[in-house]
C-alpha positions as CSV (number, residue, x, y, z in Angstrom):
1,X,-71.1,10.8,-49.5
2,X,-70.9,13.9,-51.7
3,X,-68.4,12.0,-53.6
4,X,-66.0,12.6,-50.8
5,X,-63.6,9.6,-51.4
6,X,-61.5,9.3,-47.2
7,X,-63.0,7.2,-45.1
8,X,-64.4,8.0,-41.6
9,X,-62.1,6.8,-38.8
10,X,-62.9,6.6,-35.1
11,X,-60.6,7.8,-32.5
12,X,-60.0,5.5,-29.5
13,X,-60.9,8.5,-27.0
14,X,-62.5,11.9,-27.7
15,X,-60.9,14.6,-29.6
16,X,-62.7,17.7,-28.8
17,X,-60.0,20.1,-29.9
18,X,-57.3,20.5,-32.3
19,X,-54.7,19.0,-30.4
20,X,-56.6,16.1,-29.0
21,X,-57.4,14.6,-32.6
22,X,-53.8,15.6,-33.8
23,X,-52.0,13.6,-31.1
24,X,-54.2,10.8,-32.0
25,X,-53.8,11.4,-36.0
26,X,-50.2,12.0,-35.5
27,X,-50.3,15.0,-37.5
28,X,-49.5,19.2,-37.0
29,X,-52.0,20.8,-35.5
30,X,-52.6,23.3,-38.5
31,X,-54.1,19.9,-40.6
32,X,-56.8,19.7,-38.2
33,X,-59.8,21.8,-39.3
34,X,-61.5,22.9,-36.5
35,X,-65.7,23.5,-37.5
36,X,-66.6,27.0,-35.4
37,X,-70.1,28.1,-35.5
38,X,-70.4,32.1,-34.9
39,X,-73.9,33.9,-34.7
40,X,-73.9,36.8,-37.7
41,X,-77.3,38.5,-38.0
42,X,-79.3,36.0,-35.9
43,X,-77.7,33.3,-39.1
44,X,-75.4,30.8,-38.2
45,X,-71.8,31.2,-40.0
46,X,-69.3,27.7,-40.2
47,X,-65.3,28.9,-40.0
48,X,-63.4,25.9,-40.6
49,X,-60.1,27.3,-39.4
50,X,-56.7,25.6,-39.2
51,X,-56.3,24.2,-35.4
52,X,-52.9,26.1,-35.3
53,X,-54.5,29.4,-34.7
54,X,-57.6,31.1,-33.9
55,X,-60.3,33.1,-36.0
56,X,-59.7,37.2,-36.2
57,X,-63.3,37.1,-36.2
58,X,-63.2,41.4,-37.2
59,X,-61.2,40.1,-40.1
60,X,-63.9,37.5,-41.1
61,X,-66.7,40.4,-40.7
62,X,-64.9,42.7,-42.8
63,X,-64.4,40.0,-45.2
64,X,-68.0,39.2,-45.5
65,X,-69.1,42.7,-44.9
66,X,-71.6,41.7,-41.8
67,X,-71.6,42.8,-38.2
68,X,-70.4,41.5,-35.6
69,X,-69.7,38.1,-35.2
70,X,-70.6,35.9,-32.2
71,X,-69.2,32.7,-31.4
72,X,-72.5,30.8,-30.8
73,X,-73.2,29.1,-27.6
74,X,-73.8,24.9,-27.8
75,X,-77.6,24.9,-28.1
76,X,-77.3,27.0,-31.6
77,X,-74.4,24.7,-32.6
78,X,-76.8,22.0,-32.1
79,X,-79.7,23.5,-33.4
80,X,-78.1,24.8,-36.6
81,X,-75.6,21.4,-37.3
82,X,-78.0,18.6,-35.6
83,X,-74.1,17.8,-33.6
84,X,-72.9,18.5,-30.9
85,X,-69.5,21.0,-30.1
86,X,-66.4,19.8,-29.9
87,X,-67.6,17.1,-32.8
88,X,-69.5,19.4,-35.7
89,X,-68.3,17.9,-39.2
90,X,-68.1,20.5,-42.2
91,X,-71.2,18.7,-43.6
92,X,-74.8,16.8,-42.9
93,X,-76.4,20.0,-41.6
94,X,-80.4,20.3,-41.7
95,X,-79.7,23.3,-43.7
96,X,-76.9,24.3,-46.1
97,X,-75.0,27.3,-43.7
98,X,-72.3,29.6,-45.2
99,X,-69.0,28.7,-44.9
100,X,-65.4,30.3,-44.8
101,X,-62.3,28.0,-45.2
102,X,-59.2,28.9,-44.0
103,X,-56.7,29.2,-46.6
104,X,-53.9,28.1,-43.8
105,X,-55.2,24.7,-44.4
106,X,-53.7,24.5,-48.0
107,X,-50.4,24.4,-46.3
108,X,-51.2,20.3,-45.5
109,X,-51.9,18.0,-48.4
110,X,-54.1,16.2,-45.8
111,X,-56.6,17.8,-43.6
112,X,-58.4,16.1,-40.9
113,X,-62.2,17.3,-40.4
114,X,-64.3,16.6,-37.8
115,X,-67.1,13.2,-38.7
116,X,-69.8,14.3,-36.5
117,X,-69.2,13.4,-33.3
118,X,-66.0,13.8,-30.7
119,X,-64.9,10.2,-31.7
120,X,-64.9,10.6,-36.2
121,X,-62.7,12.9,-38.1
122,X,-62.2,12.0,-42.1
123,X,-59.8,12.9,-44.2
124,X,-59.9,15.6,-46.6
125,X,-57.8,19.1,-47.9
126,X,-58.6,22.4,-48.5
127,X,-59.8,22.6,-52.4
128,X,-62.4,19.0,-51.6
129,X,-63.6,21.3,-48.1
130,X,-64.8,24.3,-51.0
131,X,-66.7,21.9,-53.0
132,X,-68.4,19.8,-50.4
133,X,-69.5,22.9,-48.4
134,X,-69.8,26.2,-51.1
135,X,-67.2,27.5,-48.7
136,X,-65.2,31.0,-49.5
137,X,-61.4,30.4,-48.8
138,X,-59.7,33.3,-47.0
139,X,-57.3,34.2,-44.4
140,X,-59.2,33.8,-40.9
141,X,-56.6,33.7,-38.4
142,X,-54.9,36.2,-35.9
């Protein structure tokens, strides 16, 4: 799928967060990418941040030059990925939404992203997460 060549693996329990998947992956933290929805205008906004910090999310405003951002509550998650928190993948969204990448995650020459669910995450890095989501890198964390 969009020529995205890491397979899909399922975790024997849910991973949720950051740390849940990394102690299964056994990798850092900072190599999971974490997919956080935020409310910008009424739009939904994608940060996929490194799980070793959390989004400066006046720094990601600034950046994109919006207003405020909200972190969006689960039935806008769902509504604007079609998945559920704690599982949203960077991609398969009913609609394309924008996307900022955190450049943190160039610091891991593999990156674990989220499949869908709480159980999938796939394999990836930074420069494969820009192409298969139109994503702008930049620093998002505190």
């Amino acid at each position: 799928m969009l020529g995205v060549p890491g397979q899909v693996m399922e975790l024997t329990e849910p991973a949720p967060t950051a740390a849940a998947a990394a102690a299964q992956l056994g990798c850092e933290v900072g190599a999971i990418a974490n997919s956080l929805i935020f409310v910008v205008d009424g739009e939904p906004l994608l940060v996929l941040t490194s799980g070793a910090h959390r989004v400066d999310t006046k720094r990601v405003a600034a950046l994109l030059g919006t207003g405020k951002l909200k972190r969006a509550d689960p039935e806008f998650v769902t509504s604007a990925t079609g998945q559920l928190v704690g599982g949203v993948a960077p991609v398969g969204h009913p609609t394309v939404i924008r996307t900022v990448v955190d450049a943190w995650l160039g610091k891991h020459e593999v990156v674990w992203a989220g499949g869908g669910d709480k159980h999938t995450m796939f394999p990836t890095s930074l420069d494969e997460l820009v192409r298969i989501t139109g994503g702008l890198v930049a620093e998002v964390g505190d």
